[in-house]
N, C-alpha and C positions, 0 to 999 in steps of 0.2 A: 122811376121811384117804386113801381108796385113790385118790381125785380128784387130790391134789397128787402121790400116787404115781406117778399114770398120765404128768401133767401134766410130771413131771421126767422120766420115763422118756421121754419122748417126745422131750421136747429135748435130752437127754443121745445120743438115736440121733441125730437130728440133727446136734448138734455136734461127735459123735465117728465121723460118718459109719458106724453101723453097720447093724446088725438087728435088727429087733425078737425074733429067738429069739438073737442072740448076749449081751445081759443076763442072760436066762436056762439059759445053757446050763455047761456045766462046761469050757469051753474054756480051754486055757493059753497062747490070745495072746495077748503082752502088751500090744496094744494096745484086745483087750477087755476084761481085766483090768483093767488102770489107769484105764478108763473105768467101769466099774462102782465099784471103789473111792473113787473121786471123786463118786459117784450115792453111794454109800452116807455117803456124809461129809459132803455137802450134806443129804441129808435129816437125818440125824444131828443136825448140829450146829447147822445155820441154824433148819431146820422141826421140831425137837424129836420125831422120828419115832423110838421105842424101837428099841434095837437088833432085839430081840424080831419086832418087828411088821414092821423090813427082813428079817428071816431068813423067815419065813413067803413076803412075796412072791418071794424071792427065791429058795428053795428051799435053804437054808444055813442051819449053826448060829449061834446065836447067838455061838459062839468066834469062827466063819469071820470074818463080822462084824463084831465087836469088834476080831479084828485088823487086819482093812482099815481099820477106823476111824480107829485108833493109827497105823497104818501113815500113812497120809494124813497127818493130824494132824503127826504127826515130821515128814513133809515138805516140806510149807508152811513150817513154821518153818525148816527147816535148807536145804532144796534149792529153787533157781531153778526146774527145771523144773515141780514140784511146784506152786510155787507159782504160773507161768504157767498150766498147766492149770485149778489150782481158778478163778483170775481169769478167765480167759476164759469156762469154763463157768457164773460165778456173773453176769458182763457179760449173758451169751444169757438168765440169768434173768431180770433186769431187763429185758432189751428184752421179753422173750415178757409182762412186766407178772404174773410169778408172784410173790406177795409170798412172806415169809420171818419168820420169829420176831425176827430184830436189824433191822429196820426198812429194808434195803440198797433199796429201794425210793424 
């Protein structure tokens, strides 16, 4: 499991042109924010990765999390931009050949 974790984090720095300590860090820009909450929502819901087990690498509660998740989730559905980010960064999955639980492969 920490393979597909590494595996997304990698490409999530990539396509959200960041760093590899800005994932992990308690920063409130909202351009690494939204890119982590989009990592956590992919792993979530495509790769069936417990919230649980994103909070541990990621040094957040299980709440933090769950609300990112939700957070995401509403967005897709309701907002453009939301949903342009998840699409593009789920597009880099496909290309980088990372499978997924719904078969987007």
């Amino acid at each position: 499991m920490d393979n597909i974790i590494d595996k997304l984090t990698d490409a999530c720095i990539v396509h959200f042109n960041l760093e590899q300590r800005d994932l992990h860090s308690s920063t409130r820009k909202e351009n690494v924010i939204l890119a982590k909450h989009i990592l956590w929502y992919v792993l979530h819901s495509e790769f069936g990765i417990s919230a649980g087990d994103i909070s541990k690498e990621f040094y957040r509660t299980k709440r933090q999390v769950f609300g990112a998740i939700n957070k995401v989730k509403r967005g897709v559905k309701k907002k453009r931009y939301y949903k342009e980010l998840y699409n593009s960064f789920m597009e880099r999955i496909r290309e980088e050949h990372l499978c997924c639980t719904k078969g987007l492969n």
